[in-house]
N, C-alpha and C positions, 0 to 999 in steps of 0.2 A: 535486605543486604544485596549488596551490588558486584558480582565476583569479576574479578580481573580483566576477562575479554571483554566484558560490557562497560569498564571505568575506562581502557584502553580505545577504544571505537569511540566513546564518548567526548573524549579531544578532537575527532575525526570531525570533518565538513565532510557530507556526503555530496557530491557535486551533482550537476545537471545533468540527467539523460538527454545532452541536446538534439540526437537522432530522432529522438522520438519528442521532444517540446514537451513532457509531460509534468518535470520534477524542477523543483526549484532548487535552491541551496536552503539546506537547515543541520541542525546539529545532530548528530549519531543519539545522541542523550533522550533531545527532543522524539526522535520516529521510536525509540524502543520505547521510551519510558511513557508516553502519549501517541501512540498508533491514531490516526485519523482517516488515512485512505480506509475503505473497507479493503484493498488490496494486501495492504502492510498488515491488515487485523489481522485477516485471513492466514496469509504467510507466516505469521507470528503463530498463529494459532497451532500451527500446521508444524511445530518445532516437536522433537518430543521429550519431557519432563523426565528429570533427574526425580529415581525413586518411583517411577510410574514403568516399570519392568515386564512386558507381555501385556501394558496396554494398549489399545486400540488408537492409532494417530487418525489426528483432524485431518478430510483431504481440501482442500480447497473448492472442488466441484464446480457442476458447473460446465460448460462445454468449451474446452481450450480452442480458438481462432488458428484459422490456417495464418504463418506468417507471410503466406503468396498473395493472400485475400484478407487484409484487417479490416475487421469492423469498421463500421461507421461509429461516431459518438466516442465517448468513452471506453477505453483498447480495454478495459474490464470489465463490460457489464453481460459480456457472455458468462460471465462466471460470479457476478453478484449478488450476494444475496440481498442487497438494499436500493436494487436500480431501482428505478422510478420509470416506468414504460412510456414511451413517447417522447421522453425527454433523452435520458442516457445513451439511447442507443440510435438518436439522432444524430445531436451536434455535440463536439469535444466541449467539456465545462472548462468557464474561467478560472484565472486563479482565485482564491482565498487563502488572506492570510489567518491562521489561527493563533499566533504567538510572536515577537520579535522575529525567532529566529524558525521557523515553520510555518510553510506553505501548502497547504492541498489543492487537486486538481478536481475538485469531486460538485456536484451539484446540489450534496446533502450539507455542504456548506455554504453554501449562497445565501 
């Protein structure tokens, strides 16, 4: 069942963070309903559940990046749990597309 904030966002085009080159355009529908960044998973994960009252929230983890000093590679594999060393935290990953209308920026799509 899909409640009302999430059918409403779901018309939504989430646009390009173009400061940062990292996000493509895809559907609101597409990132809730099929998360692919491990960033988005995380984030998602990290919500906390109706009916889950005094339980323990996900934190993301992981070492947050000074924004005066960003990382090399990938601006999230300070804090990934699926980097891949040597690679991630070298060079920024291309795009992949995973759907019509969804893109990820990640290496575990290549």
């Amino acid at each position: 069942r899909v409640d009302k904030a999430t059918a409403i966002m779901a018309r939504w085009r989430i646009p390009p963070d173009s400061s940062k080159g990292y996000w493509s355009i895809r559907t609101a529908k597409d990132v809730l309903g099929n998360p692919q960044h491990p960033y988005t998973v995380s984030l998602l994960g990290a919500i906390p559940k109706l009916g889950t009252l005094g339980g323990r929230l996900t934190p993301v983890g992981g070492d947050i990046p000074s924004p005066l000093q960003r990382p090399s590679g990938c601006p999230f594999h300070t804090r990934c749990k699926q980097k891949i060393e040597g690679v991630c935290d070298i060079d920024p990953p291309g795009i992949t597309r995973v759907s019509n209308t969804h893109t990820v920026y990640c290496y575990l799509y290549e």
